[in-house]
C-alpha positions as CSV (number, residue, x, y, z in Angstrom):
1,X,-15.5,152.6,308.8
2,X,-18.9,151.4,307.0
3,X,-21.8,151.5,310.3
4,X,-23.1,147.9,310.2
5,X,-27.0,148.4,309.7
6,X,-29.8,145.3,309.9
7,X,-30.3,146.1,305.9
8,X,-26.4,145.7,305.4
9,X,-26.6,142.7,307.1
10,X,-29.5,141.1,305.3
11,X,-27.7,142.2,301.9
12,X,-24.7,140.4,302.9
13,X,-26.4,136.8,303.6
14,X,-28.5,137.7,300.7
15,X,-25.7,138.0,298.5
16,X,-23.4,134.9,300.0
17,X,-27.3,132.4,299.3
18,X,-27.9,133.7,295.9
19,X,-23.9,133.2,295.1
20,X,-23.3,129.4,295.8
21,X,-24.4,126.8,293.1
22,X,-26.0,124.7,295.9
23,X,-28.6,127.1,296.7
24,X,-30.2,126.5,292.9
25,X,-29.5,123.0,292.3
26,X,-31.3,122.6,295.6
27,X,-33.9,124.6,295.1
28,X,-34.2,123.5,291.3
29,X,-34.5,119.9,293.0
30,X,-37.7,120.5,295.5
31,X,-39.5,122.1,293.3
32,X,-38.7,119.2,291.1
33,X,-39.4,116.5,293.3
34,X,-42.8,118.2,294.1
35,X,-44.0,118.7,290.9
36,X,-42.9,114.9,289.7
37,X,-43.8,112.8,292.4
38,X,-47.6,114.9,292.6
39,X,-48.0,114.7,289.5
40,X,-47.1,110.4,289.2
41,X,-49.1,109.8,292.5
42,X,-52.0,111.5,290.9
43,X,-51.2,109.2,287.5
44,X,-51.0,106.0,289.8
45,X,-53.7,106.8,292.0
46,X,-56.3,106.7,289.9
47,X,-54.8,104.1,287.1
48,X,-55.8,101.2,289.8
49,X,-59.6,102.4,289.1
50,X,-60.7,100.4,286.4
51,X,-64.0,103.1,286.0
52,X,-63.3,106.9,287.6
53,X,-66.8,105.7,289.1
54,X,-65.0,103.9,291.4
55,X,-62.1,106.3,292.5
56,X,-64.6,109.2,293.6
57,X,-66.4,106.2,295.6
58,X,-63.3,105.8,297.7
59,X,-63.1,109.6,298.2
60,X,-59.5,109.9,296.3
61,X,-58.4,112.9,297.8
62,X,-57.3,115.2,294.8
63,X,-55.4,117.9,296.8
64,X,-53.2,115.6,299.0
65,X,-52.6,113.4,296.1
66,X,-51.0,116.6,293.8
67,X,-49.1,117.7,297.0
68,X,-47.9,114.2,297.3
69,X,-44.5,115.4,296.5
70,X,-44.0,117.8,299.2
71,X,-42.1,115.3,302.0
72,X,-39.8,114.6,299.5
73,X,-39.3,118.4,298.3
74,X,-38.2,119.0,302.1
75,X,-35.0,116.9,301.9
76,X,-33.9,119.4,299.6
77,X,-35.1,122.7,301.4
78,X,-33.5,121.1,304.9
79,X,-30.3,120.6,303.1
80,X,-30.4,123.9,302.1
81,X,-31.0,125.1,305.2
82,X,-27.8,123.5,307.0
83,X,-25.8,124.7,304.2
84,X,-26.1,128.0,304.1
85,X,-24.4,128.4,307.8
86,X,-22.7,124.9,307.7
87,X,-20.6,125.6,305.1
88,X,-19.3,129.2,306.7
89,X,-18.2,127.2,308.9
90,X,-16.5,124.0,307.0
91,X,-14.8,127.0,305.2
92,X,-13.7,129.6,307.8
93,X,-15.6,131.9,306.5
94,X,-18.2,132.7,309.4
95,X,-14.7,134.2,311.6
96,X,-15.0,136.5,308.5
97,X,-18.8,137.4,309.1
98,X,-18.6,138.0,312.8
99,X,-15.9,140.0,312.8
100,X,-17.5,142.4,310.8
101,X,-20.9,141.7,312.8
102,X,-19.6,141.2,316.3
103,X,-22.8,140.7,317.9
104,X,-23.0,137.6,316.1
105,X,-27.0,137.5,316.5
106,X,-28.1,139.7,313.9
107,X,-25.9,137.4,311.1
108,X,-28.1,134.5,312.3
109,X,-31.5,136.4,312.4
110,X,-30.6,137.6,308.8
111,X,-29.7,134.2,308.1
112,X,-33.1,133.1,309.0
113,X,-34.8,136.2,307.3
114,X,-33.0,136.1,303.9
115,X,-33.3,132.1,303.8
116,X,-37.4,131.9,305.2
117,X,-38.5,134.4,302.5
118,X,-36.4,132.4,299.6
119,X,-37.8,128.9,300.7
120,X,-40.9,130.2,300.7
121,X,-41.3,132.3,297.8
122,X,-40.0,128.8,295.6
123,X,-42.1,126.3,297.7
124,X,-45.1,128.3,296.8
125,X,-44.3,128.3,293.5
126,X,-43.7,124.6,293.2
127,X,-46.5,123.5,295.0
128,X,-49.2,126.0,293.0
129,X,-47.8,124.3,289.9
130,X,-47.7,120.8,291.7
131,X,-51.3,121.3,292.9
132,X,-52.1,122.4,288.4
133,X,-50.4,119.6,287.2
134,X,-52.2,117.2,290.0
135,X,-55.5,118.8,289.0
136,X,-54.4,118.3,285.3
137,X,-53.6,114.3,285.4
138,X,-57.1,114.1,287.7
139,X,-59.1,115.7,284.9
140,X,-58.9,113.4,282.7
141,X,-61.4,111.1,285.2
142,X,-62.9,113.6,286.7
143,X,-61.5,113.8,289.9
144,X,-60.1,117.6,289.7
145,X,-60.8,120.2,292.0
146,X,-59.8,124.4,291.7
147,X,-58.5,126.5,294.3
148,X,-61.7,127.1,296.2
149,X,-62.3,123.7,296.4
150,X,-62.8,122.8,300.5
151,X,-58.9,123.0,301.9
152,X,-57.5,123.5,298.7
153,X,-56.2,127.2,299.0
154,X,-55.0,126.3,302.8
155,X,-52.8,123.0,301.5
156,X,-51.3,124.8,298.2
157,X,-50.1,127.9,301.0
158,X,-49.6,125.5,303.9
159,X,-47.2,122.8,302.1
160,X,-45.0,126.3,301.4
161,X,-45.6,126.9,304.8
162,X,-44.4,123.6,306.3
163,X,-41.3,123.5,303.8
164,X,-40.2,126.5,304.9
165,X,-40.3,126.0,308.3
166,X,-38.6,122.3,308.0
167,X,-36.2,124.4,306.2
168,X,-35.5,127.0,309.0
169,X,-35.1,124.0,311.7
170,X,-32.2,122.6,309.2
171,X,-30.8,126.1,308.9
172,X,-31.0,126.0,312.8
173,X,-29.0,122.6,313.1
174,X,-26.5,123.6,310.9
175,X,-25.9,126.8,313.4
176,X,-26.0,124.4,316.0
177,X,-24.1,121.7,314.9
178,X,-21.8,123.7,312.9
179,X,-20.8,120.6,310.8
180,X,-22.6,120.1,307.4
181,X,-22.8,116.1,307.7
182,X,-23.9,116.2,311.1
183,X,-26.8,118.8,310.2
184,X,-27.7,116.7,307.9
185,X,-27.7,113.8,309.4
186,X,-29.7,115.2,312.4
187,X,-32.9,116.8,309.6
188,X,-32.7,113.1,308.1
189,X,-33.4,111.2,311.3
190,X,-35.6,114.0,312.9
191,X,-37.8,114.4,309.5
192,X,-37.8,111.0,307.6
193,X,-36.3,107.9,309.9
194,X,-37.9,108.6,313.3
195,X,-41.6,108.4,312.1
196,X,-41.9,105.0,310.6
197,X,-39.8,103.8,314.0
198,X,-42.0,105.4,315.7
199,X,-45.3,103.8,314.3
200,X,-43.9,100.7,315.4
201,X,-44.9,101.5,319.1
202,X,-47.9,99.6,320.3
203,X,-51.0,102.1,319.3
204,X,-51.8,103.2,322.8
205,X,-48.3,104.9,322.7
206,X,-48.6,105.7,318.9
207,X,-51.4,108.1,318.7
208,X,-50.2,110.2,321.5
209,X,-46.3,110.4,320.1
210,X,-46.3,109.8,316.0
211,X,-49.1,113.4,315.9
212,X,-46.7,115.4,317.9
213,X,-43.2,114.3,315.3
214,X,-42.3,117.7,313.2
215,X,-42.8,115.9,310.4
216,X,-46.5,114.6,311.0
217,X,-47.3,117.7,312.7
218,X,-46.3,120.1,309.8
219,X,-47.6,117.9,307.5
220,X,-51.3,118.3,308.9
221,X,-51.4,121.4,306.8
222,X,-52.0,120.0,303.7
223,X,-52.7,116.6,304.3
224,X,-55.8,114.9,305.2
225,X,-55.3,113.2,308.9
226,X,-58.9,113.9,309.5
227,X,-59.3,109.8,310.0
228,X,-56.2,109.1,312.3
229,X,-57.8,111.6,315.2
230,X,-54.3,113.5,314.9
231,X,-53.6,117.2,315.3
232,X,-55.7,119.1,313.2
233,X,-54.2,122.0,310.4
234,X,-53.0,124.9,312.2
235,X,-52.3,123.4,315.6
236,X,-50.0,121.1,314.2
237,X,-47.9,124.0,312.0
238,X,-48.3,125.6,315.7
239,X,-46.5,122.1,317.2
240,X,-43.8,122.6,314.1
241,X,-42.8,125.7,315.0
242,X,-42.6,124.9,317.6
243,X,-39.7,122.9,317.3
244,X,-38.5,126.0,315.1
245,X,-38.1,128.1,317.7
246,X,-36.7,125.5,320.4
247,X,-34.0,124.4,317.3
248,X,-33.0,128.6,316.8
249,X,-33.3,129.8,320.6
250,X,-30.4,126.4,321.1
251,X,-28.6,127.9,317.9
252,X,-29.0,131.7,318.9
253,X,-27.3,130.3,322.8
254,X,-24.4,128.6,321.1
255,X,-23.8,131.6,318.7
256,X,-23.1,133.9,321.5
257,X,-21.0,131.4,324.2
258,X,-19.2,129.5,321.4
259,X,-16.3,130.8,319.6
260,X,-16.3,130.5,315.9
């Protein structure tokens, strides 16, 4: 009988991600959804200017506006995530996988291995070409900025960052969870219906919860909350993963008390 090795493992979960449809129409979507909506929202945000004069006046930020496209991109990449351990187990096929790996752990760190370096290696492709087709559509009123522009290397890297974490937490809830609509479900709410409910709190409440949400938090990397007195860049990614790790340690506990 074959030794099960780490590698052997990581080829396995490799091989079952790159195999399911899912995994590029999902993948083909974010990086869709970044590179549209950045490159509209830079179209609309400075079509209201009637002179360009007047959209560098009201400090039109040029890298958040081409990155605009990001919150929407991480629907996709959290889908992605619950699927690729979700569906194992809609299908039966995860009694499969840790029988051969009876440990059950290293399937899930694999899981999270093969799965980070695939979100983020297409999120930072999609929002490098977001961030070029943003500074394209600004051009054109002189709005655009390069690469080593103030904050614009650590947004382009940090929206891959953010999406890739978001992406793990889903990955995370679907080990959790171990039902695909309920994963779902759960990245939905925690990522897109809980902020706006929570900015209806009265505003001494609001500034000390709304920072601290994974979404807000995350998005600090690449968005400009300067204004709002939230968390700042890399202590809010810090808050974010946070939540990673909290989301994986409850996954990794389930994995090993909880029969398939």
């Amino acid at each position: 009988m074959t030794a099960v090795t780490p590698v052997g493992v990581l080829r396995s979960e490799w091989t079952k991600l790159r195999s399911l449809r899912s995994t590029v129409w999902t993948l083909l979507a974010a990086v869709g959804l970044m590179v549209g909506i950045g490159g509209l929202q830079a179209s609309t945000s400075v079509d209201q200017y009637a002179d360009p004069a007047e959209a560098r006046a009201d400090h039109v930020d040029a890298v958040s506006v081409s990155l605009n496209g990001v919150s929407f991109a991480q629907l996709a990449i959290g889908v992605l995530g619950v699927l690729m351990i979700s569906g194992e187990y809609g299908t039966g096929l995860i009694r499969a996988t840790l029988a051969v790996v009876p440990r059950r752990l290293p399937v899930l760190w694999a899981k999270l291995a093969v799965f980070a370096g695939v979100a983020f290696a297409v999120s930072l492709a999609g929002s490098v070409v977001s961030f070029l087709v943003g500074q394209r559509v600004l051009r054109a009123h002189d709005l655009d900025v390069g690469l080593g522009a103030p904050a614009a290397l650590r947004s382009v890297v940090g929206a891959a960052l953010y999406l890739t974490v978001g992406g793990l937490i889903g990955l995370a809830l679907g080990a959790l969870l171990r039902n695909t609509a309920a994963g779902i479900s759960t990245f939905t709410a925690a990522f897109f219906l809980l902020p706006p409910l929570f900015q209806a709190l009265p505003a001494s409440l609001e500034r000390h919860v709304v920072p601290y949400l994974p979404s807000y938090a995350g998005e600090a990397l690449y968005r400009d909350y300067s204004g709002l007195d939230w968390l700042s860049p890399w202590p809010g990614f810090a808050v974010l993963c946070a939540y990673a790790v909290v989301m994986v340690a409850l996954a990794a506990w389930r994995l090993l008390r909880n029969d398939a």
